[in-house]
TORKE-135623 format. One record per residue: x, y, z of N, C-alpha, C in turn; residue number from 0; residue in one letter. Coordinates in pm, 1 decimal. Example, Ala and Ser with C-alpha at 12.3 -4.5 7.8 and 13.67 -1.06 7.14 Angstrom:
<nodes>
<node><n_px>1319.0</n_px><n_py>-569.0</n_py><n_pz>780.0</n_pz><ca_px>1230.0</ca_px><ca_py>-450.0</ca_py><ca_pz>780.0</ca_pz><c_px>1320.0</c_px><c_py>-330.0</c_py><c_pz>780.0</c_pz><dofi>0</dofi><zagu>a</zagu></node>
<node><n_px>1285.0</n_px><n_py>-225.0</n_py><n_pz>708.0</n_pz><ca_px>1367.0</ca_px><ca_py>-106.0</ca_py><ca_pz>714.0</ca_pz><c_px>1290.0</c_px><c_py>3.0</c_py><c_pz>787.0</c_pz><dofi>1</dofi><zagu>s</zagu></node>
</nodes>
This chain:
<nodes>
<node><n_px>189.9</n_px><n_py>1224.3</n_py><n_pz>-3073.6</n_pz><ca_px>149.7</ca_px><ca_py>1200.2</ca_py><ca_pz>-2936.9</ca_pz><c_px>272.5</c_px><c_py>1204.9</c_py><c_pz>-2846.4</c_pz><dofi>0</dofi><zagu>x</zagu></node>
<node><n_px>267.6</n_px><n_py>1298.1</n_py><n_pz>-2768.9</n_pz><ca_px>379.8</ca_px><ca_py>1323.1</ca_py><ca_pz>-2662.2</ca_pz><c_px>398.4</c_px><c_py>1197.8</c_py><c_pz>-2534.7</c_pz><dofi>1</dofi><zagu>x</zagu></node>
<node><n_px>485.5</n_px><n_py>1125.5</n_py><n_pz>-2486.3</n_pz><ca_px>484.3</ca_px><ca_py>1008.3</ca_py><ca_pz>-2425.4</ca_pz><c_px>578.6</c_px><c_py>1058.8</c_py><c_pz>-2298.4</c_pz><dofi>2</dofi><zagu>x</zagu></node>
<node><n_px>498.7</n_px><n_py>1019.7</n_py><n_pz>-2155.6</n_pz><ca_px>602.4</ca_px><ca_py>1034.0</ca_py><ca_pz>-2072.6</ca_pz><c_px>739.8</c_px><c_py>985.2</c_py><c_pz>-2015.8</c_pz><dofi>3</dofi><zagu>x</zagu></node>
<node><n_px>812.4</n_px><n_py>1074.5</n_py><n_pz>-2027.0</n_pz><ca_px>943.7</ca_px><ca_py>1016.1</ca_py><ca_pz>-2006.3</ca_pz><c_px>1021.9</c_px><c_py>978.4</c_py><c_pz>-1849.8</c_pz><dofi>4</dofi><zagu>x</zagu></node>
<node><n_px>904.5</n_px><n_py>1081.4</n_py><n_pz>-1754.5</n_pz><ca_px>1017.4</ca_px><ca_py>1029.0</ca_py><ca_pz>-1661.2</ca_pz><c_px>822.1</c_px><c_py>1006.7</c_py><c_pz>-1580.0</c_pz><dofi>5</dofi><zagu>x</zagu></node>
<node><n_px>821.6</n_px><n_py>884.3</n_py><n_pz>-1483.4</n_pz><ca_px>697.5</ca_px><ca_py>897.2</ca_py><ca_pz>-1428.5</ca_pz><c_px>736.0</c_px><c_py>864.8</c_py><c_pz>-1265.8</c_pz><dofi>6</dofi><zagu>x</zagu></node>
<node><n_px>680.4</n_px><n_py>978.1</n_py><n_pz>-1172.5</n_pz><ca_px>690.7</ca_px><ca_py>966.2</ca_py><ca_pz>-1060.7</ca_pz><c_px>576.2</c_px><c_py>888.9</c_py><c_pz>-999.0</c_pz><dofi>7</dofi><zagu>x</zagu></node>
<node><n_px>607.1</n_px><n_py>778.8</n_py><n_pz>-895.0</n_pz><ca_px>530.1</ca_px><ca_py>650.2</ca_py><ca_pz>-807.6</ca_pz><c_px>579.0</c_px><c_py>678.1</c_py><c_pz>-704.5</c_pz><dofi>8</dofi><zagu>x</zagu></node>
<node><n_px>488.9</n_px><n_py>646.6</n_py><n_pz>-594.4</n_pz><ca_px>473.6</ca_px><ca_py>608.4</ca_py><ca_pz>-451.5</ca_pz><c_px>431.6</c_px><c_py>498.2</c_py><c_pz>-411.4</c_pz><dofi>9</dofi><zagu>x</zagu></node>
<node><n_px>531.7</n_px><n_py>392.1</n_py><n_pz>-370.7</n_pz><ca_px>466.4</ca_px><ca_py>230.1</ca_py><ca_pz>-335.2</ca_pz><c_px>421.4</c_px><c_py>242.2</c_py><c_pz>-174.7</c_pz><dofi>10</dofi><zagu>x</zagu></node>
<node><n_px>326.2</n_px><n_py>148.9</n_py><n_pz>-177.5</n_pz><ca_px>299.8</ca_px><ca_py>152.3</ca_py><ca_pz>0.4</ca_pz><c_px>293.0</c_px><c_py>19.7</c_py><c_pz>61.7</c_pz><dofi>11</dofi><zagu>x</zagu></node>
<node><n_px>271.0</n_px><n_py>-36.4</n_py><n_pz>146.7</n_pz><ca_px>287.9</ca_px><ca_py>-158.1</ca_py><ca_pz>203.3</ca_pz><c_px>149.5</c_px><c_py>-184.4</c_py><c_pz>299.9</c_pz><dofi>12</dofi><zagu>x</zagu></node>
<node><n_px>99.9</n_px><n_py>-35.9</n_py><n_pz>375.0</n_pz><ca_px>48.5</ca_px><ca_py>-47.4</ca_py><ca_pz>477.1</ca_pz><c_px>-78.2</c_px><c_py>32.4</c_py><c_pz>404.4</c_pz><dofi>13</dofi><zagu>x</zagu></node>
<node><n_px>-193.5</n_px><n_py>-18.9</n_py><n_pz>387.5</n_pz><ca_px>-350.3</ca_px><ca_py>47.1</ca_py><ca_pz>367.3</ca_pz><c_px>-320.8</c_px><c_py>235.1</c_py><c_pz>399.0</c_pz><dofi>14</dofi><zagu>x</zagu></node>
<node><n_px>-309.3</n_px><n_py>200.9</n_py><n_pz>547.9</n_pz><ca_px>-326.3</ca_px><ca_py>340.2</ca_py><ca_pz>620.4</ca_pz><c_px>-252.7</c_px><c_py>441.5</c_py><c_pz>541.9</c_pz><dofi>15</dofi><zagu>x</zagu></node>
<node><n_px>-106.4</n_px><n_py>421.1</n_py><n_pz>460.3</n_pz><ca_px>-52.9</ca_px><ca_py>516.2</ca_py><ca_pz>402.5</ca_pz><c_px>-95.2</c_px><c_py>585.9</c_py><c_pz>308.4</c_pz><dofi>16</dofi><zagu>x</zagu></node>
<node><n_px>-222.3</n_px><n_py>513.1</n_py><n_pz>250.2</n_pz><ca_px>-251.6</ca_px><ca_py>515.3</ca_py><ca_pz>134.2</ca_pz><c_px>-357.8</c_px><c_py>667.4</c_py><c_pz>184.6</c_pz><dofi>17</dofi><zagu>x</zagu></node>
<node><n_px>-430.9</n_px><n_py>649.6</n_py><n_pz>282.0</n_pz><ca_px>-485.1</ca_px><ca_py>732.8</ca_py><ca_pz>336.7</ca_pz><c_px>-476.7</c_px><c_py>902.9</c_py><c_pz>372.0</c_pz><dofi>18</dofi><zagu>x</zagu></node>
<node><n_px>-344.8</n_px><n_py>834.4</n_py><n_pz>422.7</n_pz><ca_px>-251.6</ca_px><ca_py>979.2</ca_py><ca_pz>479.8</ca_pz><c_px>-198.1</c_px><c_py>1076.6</c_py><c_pz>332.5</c_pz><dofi>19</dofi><zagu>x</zagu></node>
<node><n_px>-115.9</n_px><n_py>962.7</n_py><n_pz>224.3</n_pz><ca_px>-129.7</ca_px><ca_py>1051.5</ca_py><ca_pz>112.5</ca_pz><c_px>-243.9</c_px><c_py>1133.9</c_py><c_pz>18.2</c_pz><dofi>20</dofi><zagu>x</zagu></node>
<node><n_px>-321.6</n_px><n_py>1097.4</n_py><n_pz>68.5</n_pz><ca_px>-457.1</ca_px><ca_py>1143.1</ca_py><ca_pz>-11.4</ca_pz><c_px>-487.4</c_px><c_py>1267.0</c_py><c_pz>92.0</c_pz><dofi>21</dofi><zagu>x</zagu></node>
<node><n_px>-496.1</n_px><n_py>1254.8</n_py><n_pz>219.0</n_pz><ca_px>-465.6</ca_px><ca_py>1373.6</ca_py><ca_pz>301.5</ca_pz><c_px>-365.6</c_px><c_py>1493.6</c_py><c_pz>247.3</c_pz><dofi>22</dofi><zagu>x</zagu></node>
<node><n_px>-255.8</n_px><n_py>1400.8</n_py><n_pz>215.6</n_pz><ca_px>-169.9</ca_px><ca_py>1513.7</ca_py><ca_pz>223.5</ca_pz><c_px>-134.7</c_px><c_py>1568.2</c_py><c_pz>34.6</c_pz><dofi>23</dofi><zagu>x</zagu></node>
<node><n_px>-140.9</n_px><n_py>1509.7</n_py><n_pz>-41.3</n_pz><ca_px>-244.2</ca_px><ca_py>1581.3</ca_py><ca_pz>-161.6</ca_pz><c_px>-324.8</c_px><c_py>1699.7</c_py><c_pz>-148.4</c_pz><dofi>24</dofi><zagu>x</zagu></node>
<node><n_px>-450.3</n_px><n_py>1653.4</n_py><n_pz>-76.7</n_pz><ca_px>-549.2</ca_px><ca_py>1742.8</ca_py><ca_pz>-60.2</ca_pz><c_px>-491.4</c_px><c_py>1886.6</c_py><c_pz>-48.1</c_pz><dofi>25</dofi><zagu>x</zagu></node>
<node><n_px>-419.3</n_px><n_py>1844.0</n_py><n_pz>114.6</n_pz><ca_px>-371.0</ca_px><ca_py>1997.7</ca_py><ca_pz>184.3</ca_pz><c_px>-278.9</c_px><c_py>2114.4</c_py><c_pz>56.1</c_pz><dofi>26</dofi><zagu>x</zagu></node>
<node><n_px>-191.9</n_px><n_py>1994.6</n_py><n_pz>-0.9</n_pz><ca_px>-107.9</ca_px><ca_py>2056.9</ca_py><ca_pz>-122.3</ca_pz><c_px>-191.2</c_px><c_py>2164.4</c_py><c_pz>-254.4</c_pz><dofi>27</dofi><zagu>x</zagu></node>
<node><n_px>-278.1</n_px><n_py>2055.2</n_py><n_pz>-260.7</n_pz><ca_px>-357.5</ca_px><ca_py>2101.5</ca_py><ca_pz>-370.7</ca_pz><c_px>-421.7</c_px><c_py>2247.3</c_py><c_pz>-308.8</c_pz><dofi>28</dofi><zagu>x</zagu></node>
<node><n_px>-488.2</n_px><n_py>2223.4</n_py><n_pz>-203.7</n_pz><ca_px>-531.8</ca_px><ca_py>2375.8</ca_py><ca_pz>-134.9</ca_pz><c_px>-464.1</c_px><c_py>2461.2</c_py><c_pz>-162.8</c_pz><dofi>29</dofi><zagu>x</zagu></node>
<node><n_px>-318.8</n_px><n_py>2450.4</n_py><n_pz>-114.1</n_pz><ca_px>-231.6</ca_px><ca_py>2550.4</ca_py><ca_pz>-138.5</ca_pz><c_px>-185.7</c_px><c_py>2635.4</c_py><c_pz>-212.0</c_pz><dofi>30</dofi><zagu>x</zagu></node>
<node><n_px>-272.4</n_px><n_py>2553.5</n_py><n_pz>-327.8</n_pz><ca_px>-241.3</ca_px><ca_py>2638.9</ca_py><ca_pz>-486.0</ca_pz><c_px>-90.2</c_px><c_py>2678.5</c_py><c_pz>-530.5</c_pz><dofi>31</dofi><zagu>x</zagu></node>
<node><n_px>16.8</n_px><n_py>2637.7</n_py><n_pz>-466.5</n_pz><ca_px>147.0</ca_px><ca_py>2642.9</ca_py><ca_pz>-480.5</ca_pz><c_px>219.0</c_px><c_py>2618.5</c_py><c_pz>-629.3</c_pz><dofi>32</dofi><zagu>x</zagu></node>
<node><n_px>165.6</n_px><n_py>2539.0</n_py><n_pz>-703.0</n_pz><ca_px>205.1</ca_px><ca_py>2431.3</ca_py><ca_pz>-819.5</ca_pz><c_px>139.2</c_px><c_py>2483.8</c_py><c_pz>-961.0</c_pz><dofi>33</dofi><zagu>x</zagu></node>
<node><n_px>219.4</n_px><n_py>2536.6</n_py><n_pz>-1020.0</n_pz><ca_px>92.0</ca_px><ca_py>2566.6</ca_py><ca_pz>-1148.3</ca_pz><c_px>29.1</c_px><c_py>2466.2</c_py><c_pz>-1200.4</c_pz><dofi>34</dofi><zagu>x</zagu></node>
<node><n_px>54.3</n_px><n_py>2357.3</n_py><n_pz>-1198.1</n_pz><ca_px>7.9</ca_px><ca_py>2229.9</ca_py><ca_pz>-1251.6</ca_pz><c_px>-37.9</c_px><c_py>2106.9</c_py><c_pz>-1189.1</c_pz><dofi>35</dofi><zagu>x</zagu></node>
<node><n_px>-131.5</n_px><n_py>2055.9</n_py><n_pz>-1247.8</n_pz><ca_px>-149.9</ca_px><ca_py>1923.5</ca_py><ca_pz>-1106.0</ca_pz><c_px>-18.8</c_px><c_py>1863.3</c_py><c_pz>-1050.9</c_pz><dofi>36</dofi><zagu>x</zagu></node>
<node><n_px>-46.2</n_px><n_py>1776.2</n_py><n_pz>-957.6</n_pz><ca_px>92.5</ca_px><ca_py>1707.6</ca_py><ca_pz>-941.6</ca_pz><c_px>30.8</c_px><c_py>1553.8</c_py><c_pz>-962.0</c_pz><dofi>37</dofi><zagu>x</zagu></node>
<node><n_px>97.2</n_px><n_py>1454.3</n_py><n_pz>-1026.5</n_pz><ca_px>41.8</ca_px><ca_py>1372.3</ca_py><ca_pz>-1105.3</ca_pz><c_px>113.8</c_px><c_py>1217.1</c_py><c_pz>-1013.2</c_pz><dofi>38</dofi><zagu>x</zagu></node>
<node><n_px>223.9</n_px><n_py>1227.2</n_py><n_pz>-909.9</n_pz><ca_px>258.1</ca_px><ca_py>1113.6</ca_py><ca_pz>-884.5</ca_pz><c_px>155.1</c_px><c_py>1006.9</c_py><c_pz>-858.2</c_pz><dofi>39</dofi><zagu>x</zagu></node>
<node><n_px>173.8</n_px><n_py>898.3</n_py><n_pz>-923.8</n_pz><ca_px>64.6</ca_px><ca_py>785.7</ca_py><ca_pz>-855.4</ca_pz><c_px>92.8</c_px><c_py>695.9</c_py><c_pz>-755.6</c_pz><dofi>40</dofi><zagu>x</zagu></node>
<node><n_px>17.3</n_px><n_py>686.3</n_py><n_pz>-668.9</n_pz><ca_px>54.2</ca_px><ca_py>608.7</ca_py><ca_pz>-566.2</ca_pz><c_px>-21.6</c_px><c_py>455.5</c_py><c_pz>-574.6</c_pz><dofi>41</dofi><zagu>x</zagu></node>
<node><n_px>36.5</n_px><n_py>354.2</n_py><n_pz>-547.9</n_pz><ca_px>10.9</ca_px><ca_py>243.7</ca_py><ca_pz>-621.3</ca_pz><c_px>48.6</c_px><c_py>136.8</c_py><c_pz>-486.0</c_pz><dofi>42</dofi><zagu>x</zagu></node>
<node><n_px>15.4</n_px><n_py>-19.9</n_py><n_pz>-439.1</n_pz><ca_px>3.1</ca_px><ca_py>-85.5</ca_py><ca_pz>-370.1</ca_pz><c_px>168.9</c_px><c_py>-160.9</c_py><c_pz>-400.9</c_pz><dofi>43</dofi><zagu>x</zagu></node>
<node><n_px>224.8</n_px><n_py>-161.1</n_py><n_pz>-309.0</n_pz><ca_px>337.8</ca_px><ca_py>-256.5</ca_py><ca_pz>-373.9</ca_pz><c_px>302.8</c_px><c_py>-403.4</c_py><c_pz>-435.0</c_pz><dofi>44</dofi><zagu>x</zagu></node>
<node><n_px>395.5</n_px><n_py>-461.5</n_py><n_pz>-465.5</n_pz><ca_px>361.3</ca_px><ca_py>-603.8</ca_py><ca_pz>-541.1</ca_pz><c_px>511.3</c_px><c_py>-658.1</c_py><c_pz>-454.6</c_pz><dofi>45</dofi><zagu>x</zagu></node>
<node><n_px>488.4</n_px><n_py>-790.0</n_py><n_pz>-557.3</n_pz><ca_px>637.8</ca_px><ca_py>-843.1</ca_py><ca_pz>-487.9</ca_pz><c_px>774.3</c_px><c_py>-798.4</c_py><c_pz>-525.4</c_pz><dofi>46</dofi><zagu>x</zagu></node>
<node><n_px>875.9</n_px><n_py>-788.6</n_py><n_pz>-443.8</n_pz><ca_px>988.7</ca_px><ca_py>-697.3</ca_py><ca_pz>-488.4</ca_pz><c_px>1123.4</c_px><c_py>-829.7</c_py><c_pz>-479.6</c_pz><dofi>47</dofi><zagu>x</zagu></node>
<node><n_px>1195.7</n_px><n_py>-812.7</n_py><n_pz>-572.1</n_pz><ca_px>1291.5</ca_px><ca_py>-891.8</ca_py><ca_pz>-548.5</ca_pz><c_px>1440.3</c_px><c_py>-818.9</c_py><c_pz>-563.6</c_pz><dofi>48</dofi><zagu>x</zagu></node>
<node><n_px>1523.3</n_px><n_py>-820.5</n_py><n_pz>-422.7</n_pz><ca_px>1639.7</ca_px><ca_py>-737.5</ca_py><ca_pz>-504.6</ca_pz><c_px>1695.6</c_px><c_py>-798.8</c_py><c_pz>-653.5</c_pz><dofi>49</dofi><zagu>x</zagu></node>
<node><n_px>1804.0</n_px><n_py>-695.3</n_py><n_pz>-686.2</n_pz><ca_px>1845.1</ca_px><ca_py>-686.7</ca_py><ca_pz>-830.2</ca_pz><c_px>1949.8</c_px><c_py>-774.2</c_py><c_pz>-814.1</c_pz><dofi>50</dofi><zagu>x</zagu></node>
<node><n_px>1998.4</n_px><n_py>-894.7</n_py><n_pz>-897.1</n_pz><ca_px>2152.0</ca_px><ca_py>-920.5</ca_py><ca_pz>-908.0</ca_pz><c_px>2225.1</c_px><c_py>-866.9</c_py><c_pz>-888.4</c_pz><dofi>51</dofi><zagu>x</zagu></node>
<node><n_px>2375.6</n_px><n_py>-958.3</n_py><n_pz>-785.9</n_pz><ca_px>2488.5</ca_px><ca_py>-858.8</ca_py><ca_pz>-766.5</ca_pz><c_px>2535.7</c_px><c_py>-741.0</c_py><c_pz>-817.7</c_pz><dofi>52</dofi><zagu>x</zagu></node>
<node><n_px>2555.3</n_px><n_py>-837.6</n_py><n_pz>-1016.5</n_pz><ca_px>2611.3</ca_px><ca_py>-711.8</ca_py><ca_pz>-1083.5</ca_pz><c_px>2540.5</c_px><c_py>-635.1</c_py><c_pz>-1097.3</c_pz><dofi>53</dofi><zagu>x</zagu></node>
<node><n_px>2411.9</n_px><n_py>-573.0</n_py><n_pz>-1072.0</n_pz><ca_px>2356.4</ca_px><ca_py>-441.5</ca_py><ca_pz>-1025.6</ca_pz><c_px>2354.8</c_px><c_py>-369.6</c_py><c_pz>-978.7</c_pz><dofi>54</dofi><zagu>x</zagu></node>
<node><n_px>2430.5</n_px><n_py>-370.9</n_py><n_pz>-825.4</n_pz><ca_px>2490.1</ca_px><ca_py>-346.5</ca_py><ca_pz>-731.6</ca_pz><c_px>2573.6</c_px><c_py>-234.5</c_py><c_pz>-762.5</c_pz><dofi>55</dofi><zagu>x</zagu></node>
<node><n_px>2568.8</n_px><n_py>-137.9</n_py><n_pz>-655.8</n_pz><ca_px>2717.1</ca_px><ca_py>-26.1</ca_py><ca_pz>-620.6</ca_pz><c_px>2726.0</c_px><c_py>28.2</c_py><c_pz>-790.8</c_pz><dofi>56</dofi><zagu>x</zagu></node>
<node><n_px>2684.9</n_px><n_py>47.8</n_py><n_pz>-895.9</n_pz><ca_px>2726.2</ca_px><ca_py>49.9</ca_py><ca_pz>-1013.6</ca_pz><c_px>2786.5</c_px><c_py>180.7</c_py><c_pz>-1040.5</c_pz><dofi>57</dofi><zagu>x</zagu></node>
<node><n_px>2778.7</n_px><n_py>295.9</n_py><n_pz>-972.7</n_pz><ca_px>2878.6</ca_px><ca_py>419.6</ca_py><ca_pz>-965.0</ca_pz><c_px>2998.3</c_px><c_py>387.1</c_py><c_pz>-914.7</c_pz><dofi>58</dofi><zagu>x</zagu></node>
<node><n_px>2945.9</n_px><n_py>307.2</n_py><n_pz>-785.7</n_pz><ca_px>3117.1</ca_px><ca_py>290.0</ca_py><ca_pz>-772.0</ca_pz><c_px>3198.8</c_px><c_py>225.5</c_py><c_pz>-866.6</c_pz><dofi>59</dofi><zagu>x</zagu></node>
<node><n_px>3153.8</n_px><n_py>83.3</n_py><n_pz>-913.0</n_pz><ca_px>3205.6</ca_px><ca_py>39.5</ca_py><ca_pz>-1018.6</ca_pz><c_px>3231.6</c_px><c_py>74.6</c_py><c_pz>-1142.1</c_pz><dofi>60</dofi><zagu>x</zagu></node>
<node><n_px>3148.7</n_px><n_py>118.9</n_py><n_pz>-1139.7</n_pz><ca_px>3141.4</ca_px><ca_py>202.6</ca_py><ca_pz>-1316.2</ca_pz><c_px>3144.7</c_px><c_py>343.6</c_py><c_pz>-1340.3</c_pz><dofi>61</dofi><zagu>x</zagu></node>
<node><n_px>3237.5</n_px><n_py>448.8</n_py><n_pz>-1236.3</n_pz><ca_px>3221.7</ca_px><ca_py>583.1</ca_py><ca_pz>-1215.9</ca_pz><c_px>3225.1</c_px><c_py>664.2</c_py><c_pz>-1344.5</c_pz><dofi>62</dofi><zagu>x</zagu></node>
<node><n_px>3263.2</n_px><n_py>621.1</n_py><n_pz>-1456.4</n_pz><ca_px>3243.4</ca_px><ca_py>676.7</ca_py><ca_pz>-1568.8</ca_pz><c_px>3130.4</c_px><c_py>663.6</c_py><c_pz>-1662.6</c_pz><dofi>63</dofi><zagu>x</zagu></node>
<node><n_px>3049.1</n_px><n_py>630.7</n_py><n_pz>-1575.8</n_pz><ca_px>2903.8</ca_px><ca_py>498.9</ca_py><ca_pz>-1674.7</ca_pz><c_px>2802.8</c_px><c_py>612.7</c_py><c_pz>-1680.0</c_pz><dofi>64</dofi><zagu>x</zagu></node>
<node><n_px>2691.6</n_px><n_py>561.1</n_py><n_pz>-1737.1</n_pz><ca_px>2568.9</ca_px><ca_py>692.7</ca_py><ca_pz>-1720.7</ca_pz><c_px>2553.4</c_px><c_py>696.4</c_py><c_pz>-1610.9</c_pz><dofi>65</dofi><zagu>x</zagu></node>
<node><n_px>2463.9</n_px><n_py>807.7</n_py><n_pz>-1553.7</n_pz><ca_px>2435.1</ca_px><ca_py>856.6</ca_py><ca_pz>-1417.1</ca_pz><c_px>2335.5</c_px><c_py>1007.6</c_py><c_pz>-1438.4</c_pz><dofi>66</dofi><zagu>x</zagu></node>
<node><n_px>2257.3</n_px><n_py>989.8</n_py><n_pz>-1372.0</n_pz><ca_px>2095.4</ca_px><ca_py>1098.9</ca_py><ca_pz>-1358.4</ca_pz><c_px>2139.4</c_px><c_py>1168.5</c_py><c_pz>-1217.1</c_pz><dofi>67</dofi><zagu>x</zagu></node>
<node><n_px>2193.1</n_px><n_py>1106.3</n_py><n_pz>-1131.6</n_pz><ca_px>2262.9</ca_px><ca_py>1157.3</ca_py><ca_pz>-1002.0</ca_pz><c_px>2352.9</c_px><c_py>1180.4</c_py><c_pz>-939.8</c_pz><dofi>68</dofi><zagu>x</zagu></node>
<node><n_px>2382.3</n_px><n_py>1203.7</n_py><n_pz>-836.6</n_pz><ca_px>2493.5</ca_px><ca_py>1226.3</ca_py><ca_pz>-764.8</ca_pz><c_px>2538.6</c_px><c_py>1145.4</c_py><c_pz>-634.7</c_pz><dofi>69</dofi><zagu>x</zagu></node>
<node><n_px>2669.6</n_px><n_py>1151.2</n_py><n_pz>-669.7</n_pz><ca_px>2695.6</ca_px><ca_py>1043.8</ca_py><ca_pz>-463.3</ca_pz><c_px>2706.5</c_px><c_py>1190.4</c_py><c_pz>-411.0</c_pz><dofi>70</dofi><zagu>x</zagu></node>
<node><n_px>2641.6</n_px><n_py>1169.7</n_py><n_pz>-266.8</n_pz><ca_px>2693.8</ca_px><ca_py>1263.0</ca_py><ca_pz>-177.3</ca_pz><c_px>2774.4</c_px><c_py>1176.0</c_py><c_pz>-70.1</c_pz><dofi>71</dofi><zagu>x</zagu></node>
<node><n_px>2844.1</n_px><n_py>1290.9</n_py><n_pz>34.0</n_pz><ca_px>2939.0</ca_px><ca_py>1226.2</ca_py><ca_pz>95.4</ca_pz><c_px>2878.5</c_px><c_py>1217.5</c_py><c_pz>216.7</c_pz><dofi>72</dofi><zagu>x</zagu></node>
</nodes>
């Protein structure tokens, strides 16, 4: 069984957004652009708490550490 590894989300705060993305899905999907569905889920936020300090800046601190991205300038 193949398991997903990376999963794309959209949090929202406000009802109405929830709306507008389903709009704007639609239009996408029309477009037939994508060979494949596009699967992000869009989901209600919950409560968010920032991360501990040492979480913080961690490229800068740790510029040799793992990293999926890039700083731009």
């Amino acid at each position: 069984m193949r398991r997903l590894q990376i999963v794309a989300f959209c949090l929202f705060t406000v009802p109405a957004v929830l709306g507008q993305n389903n709009r704007s899905a639609a239009k996408t999907k029309a477009q037939a652009k994508w060979p494949k569905p596009i699967v992000t889920q869009v989901l209600p936020a919950a409560d968010f708490w920032p991360a501990e300090d040492y979480h913080q800046d961690y490229l800068q601190r740790i510029p040799w550490g793992y990293t999926c991205h890039y700083l731009r300038p």
